[in-house]
N, C-alpha and C positions, 0 to 999 in steps of 0.2 A: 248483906253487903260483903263485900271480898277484901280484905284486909290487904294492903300495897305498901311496897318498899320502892320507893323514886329513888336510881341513883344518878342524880345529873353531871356528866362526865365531859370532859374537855378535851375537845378532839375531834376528828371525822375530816374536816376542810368545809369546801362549801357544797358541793353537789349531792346529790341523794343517794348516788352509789357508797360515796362514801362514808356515810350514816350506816348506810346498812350492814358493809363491811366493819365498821367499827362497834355496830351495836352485838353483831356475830358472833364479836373476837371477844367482848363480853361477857356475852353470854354464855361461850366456853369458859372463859376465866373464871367467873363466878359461879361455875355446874356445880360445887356443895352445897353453895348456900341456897341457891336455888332450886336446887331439888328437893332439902330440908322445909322450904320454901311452900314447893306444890305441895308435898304431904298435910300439910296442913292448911291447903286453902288458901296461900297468900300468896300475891301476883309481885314478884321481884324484879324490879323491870330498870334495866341499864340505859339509858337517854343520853346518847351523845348530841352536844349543841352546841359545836363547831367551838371559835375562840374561846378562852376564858371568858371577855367579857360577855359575851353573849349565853355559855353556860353560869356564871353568876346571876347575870339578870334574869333567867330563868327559873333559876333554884328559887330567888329570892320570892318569885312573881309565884311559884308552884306551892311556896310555904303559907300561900293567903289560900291559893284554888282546890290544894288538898287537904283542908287541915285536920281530916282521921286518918292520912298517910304519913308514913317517918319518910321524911325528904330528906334526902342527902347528897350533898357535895362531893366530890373528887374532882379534884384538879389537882398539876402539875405544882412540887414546891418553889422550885426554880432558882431557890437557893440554898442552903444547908440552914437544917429546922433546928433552933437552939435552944426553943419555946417548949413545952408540953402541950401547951394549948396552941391549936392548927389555929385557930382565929386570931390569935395575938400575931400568928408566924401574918398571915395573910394580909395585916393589918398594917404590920410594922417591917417585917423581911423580906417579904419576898418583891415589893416594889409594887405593888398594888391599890395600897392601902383601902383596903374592902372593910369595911364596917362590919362585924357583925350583929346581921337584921334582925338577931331575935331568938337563935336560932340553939339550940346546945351545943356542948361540946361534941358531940358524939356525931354529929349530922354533917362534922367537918372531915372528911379526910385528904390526903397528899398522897401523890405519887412522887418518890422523894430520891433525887430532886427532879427527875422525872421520868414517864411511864419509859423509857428507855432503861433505866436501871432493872424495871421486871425483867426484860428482855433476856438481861445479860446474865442476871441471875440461873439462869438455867443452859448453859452450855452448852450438855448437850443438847437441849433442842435446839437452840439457834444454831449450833453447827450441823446439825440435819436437816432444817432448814435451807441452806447455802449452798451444802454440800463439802465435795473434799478441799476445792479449795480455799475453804474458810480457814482464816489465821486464829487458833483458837489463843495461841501465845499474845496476841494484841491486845486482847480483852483484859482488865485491871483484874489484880489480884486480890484485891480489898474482899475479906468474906464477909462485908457487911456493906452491901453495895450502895448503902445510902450514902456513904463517904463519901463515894465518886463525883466531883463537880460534874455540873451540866453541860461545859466547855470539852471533860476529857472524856463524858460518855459519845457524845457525838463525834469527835477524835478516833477513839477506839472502834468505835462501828464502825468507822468511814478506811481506817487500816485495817481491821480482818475481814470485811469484803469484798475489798476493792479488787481483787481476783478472781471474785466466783462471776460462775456462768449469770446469775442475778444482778449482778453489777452490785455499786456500793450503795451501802443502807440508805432506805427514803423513805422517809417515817410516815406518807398515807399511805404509799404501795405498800411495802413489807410488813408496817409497825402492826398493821391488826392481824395480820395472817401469822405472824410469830408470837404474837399475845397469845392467840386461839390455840395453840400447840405447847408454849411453855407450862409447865408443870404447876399446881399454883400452891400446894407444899412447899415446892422446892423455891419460890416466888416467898413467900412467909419466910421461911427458913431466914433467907436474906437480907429480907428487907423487915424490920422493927412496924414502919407504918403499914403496911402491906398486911401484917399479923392483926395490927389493931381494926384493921377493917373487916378482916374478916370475922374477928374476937365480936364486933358491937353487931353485926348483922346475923353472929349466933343468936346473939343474946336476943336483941329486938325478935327475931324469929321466936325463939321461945315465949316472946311477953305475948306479942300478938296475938 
């Protein structure tokens, strides 16, 4: 039997193009762990499933239907994580109040405070992305992008866009096609949660 890493992710919209796109931009994003992945036989596999609610009830229902796969969560934090523990964030911060089903620490992770902050972390690609007339100066200067409220990341996208030939940022057109491109070193580097997910699905790869 083939050893699997579910990572149930929040995002896509509702149509099936947009799955596929998002599952794509994934699957770029995650091309170390995943390749570390194949090598040894284990199917690492990114499941976008639209809203949070619907990507929770998911995970949760996935954790009964796989249970010799590490299932894991990724969703937006949506507010500034003040917790260590993602589940306590989820439970109590970020406006959710999700129970955690059972589940570990580890199985929990945040795009913080959300998958827009990857975005911006890598600069240069999102401004090649754009092109020339992208406002690189708009973008927050914070080098620890998790700072950034969710209020001034969508601000900030919505100012260094809003002149390119693309028009201004829209987070099902653009957001998986600029995921798929940005660097995901340079995405760690920046972002603290970002590190720790990639840290725990070294590590799981190695137990498996």
């Amino acid at each position: 039997m083939t050893a699997e890493i579910r990572v149930y992710v929040e995002g896509s919209g509702r149509d099936k193009a947009g799955v596929v796109s998002l599952r794509t931009a994934f699957n770029s994003f995650l091309r170390g762990p995943r390749e570390k992945a194949r090598r040894k036989r284990i199917n690492l596999r990114p499941l976008p499933r639209g809203s949070r609610e619907n990507t929770f009830r998911d995970f949760c229902l996935a954790l009964r239907q796989y249970p010799d796969a590490l299932v894991v969560l990724l969703v937006d934090a949506e507010a500034p994580v003040r917790s260590a523990n993602p589940w306590y964030h989820l439970t109590h911060d970020s406006g959710d109040g999700w129970r955690n089903p059972g589940a570990e620490d580890r199985q929990c992770h945040l795009m913080v405070q959300t998958m827009e902050a990857w975005l911006i972390a890598d600069r240069d690609k999102l401004a090649a992305y754009y092109g020339k007339e992208f406002q690189v100066s708009a973008l927050p200067s914070n080098t620890n992008v998790e700072e950034v409220s969710k209020e001034n990341l969508r601000k900030a996208l919505k100012r260094a866009t809003r002149g390119t030939r693309k028009g201004e940022y829209h987070k099902t057109k653009h957001g998986p096609a600029i995921l798929a491109e940005v660097r995901p070193e340079e995405v760690a580097r920046r972002a603290p949660h970002c590190q720790r997910l990639f840290d725990v699905l070294a590590a799981a790869i190695e137990e498996l």
